[in-house]
N, C-alpha and C positions, 0 to 999 in steps of 0.2 A: 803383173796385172794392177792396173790402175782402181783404189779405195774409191773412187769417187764413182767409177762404173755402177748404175742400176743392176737390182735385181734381176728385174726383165729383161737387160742387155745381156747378161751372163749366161740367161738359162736362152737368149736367141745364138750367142758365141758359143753353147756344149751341145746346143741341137746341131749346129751346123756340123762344128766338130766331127761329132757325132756320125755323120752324114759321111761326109768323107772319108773317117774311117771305114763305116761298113764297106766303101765301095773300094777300098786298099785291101782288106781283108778278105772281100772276095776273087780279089786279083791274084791273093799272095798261094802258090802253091807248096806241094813236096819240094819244087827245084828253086825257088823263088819267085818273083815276081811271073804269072802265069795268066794272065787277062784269058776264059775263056767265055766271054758272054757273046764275040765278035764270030766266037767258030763255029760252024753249023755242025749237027750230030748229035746220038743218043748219047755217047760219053761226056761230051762238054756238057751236054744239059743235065746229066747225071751226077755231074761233078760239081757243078753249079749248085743245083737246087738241094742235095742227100749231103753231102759234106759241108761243102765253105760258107753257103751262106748259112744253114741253120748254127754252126761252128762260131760265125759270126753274130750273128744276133742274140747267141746263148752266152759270149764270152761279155758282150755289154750288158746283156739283162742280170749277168751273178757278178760286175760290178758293180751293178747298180745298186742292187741288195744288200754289197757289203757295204757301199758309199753311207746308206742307208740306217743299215744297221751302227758304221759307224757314229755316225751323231746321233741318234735316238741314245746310244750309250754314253758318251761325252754329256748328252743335254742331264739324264738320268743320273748319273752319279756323281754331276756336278767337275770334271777331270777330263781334261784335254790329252790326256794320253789314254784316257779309253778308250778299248776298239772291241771289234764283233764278238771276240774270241775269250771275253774274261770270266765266262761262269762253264768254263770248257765243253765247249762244245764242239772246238775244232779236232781234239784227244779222245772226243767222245766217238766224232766220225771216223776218226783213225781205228781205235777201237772195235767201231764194228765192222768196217771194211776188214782187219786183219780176225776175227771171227767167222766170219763166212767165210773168206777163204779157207779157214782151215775145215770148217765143217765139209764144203765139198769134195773138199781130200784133193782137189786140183787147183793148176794155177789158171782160169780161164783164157782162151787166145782169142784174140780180136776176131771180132764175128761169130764168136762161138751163140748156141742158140742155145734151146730148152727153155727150162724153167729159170734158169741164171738171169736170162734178159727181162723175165717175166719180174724178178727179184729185183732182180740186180746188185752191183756195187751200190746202187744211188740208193735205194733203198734202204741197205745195212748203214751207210753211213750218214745217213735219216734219221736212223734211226736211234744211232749212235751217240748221235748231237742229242737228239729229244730228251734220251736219258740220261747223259752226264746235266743236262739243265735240270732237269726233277731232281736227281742227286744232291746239285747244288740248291736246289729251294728249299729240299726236305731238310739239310745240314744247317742251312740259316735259320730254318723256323720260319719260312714265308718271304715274304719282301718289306717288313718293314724295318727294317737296320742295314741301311746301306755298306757299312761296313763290312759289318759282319756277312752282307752276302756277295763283299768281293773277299774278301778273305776263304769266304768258302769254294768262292769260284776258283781261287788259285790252286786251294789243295787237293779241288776233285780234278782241276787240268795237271796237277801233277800224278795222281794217283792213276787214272787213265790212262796217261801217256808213259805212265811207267807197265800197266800190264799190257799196253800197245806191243810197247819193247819186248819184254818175257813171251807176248806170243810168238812175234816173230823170231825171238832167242833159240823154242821150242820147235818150231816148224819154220827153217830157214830158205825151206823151197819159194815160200809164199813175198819172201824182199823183193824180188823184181816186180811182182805185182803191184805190189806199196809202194813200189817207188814214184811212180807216176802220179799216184795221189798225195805221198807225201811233199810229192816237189811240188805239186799243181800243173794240170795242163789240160783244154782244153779241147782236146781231139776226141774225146767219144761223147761229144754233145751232140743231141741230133732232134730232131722235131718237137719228139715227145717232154724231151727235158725243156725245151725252147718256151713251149706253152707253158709247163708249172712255172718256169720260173717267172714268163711274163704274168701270169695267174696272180702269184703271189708278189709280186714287184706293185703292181698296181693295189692291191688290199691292203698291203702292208703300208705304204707309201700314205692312201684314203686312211686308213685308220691312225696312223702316226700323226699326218694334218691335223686331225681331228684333234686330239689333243696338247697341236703346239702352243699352244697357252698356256698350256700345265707347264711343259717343261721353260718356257719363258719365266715364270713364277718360281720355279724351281732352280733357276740361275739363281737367284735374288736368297735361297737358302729354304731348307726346308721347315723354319718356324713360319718365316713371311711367308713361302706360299701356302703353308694350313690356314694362316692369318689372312688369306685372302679367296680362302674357299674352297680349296682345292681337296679333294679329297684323295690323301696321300698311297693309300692303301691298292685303291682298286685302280688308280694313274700309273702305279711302280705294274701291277698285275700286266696289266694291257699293254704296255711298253715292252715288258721282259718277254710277252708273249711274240711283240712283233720283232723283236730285237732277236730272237733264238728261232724263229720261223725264218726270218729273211737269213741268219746265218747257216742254219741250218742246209734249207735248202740250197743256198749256194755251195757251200765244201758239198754237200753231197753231189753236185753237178760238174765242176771244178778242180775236188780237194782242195790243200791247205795254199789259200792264197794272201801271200803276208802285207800287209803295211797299207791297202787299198782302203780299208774302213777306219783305217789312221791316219792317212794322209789327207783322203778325200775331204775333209770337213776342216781344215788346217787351210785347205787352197782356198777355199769358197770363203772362211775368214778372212783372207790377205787379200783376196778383192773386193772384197763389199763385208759389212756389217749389216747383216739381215737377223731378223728373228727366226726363232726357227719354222715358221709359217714358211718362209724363205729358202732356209737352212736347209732344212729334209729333203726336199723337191731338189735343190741344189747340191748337195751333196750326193745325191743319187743319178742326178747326171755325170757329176765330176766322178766320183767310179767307175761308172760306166765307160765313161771316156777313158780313163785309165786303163782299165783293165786288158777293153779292146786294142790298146797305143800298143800296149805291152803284150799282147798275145802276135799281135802281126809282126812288131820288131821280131820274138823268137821266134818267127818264123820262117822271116826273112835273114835275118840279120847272120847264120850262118849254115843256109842251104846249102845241102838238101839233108843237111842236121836241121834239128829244132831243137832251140834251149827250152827247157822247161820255164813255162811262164811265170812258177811265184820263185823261182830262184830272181830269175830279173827282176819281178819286182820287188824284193826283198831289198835288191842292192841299190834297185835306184830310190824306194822308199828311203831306206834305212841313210844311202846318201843321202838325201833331201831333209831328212833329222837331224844327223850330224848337220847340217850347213846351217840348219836353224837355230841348234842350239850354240854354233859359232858365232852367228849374228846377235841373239839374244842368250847372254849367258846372264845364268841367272843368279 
């Protein structure tokens, strides 16, 4: 991608994107590629409307989140290799997905009803993020020591993720259930998740805007932006807040989807030099765009298997790092 490209051309090139995706994704079936919008019937239009498309527009709206979340974090702790996941929150939703499962003594099967749907996985693992972040706020002593509250985020994503493990060590019925969220994948997205996440995509996104100044000021170090007004205390507060809601809710929509809220904000750099007025809005497309690229490939790419989508993007992230840090070694 061409440096010289405007803002505005980049964010009319990930709408379109964008666009086209949706409309691969709703093509792509169980067998592969399955266009049913041309077929007349209650099933097509069943399959259509309850599965692919809301599957669709949930797997861009919790990239979009993580695209999000990743530069709000990058801008915030001042480090280009921060991503959504560093004050554990992604170990947190591990955590309580593998808690509830054990609590109902079963492993739920697709479609199963009751109260479980009422709950849900999305719910524990909501809720699981919310509290590995308190954790990590309550261990730093607040947000004012950058440091000290990534230091804290490391030890409580290890600490979580290590009685993640011990649960499921104790109750080994409940691993197939976990798998799907620990790999990531987007097949029990449906309506309801569709709306929170677009819900929160947009508030998160307005309120982040809101104070991309701050975190412009904040590039520059955090004496110069106290020295320029900013008030450093209640800007880290509101960040960390939209930064652990937009992650939050996406693993809990999702699970664990690697390298998207790391990468996303790396591409929108190597095309353009925006502020982050720019940055946030743009980045939360390029997620998007990602995320969705990557849910249709698994699910084309070896029907009427589906690869788990944050395995893929892990490897194509993780390639995409290595090849940078080969181009720029530092």
């Amino acid at each position: 991608m061409s440096k010289a490209r405007s803002p505005a051309g980049l964010a009319l090139l990930l709408l379109a994107a964008s666009a086209l995706l949706c409309a691969a994704g709703v093509a792509v079936g169980s067998l592969g590629w399955e266009p049913v919008w041309g077929v007349a019937g209650d099933a097509s239009s069943a399959i259509l409307w309850d599965i692919r498309l809301p599957r669709t527009l949930g797997a861009w709206c919790a990239g979009a989140l993580l695209g999000l979340a990743g530069a709000v974090a990058q801008g915030l702790f001042r480090n280009p290799l921060a991503d959504p996941y560093l004050l554990g929150s992604a170990t947190g939703a591990a955590l309580g997905v593998a808690v509830l499962l054990v609590l109902i003594g079963a492993v739920p099967a697709a479609g199963s009803g009751g109260w479980l749907q009422g709950l849900g996985l999305t719910g524990a693992a909501f809720a699981g993020a919310v509290a590995a972040v308190l954790v990590t706020l309550a261990l730093a002593k607040g947000v004012q020591h950058t440091l000290r509250l990534l230091l804290a985020g490391v030890v409580v994503g290890m600490v979580f993720g290590a009685l993640a493990a011990l649960v499921m060590f104790w109750v080994p019925d409940i691993m197939r259930a976990m798998q799907a969220f620990l790999l990531g994948s987007t097949g029990f997205l449906g309506w309801a998740g569709v709306g929170l996440l677009a819900l929160l995509l947009v508030a998160g996104l307005a309120v982040a805007v809101v104070f991309s100044r701050a975190l412009d000021a904040l590039s520059l170090g955090e004496t110069t932006a106290a020295s320029l007004g900013i008030a450093l205390t209640p800007v880290r507060i509101v960040l960390i807040g939209v930064m652990a809601l937009a992650t939050g809710a996406a693993v809990a929509q999702v699970g664990l989807i690697a390298f998207i809220g790391l990468v996303a904000p790396h591409l929108v750099r190597a095309a353009v030099k925006p502020t982050h007025r720019w940055l946030l809005p743009l980045a939360a497309l390029t997620g998007g765009v990602l995320l969705l690229a990557a849910d249709v490939l698994a699910r084309w790419l070896l029907a009427p298997q589906e690869l788990p989508v944050g395995v893929l993007t892990a490897v194509l992230g993780g390639g995409y790092l290595i090849w940078l840090m080969h181009r720029r070694p530092v």
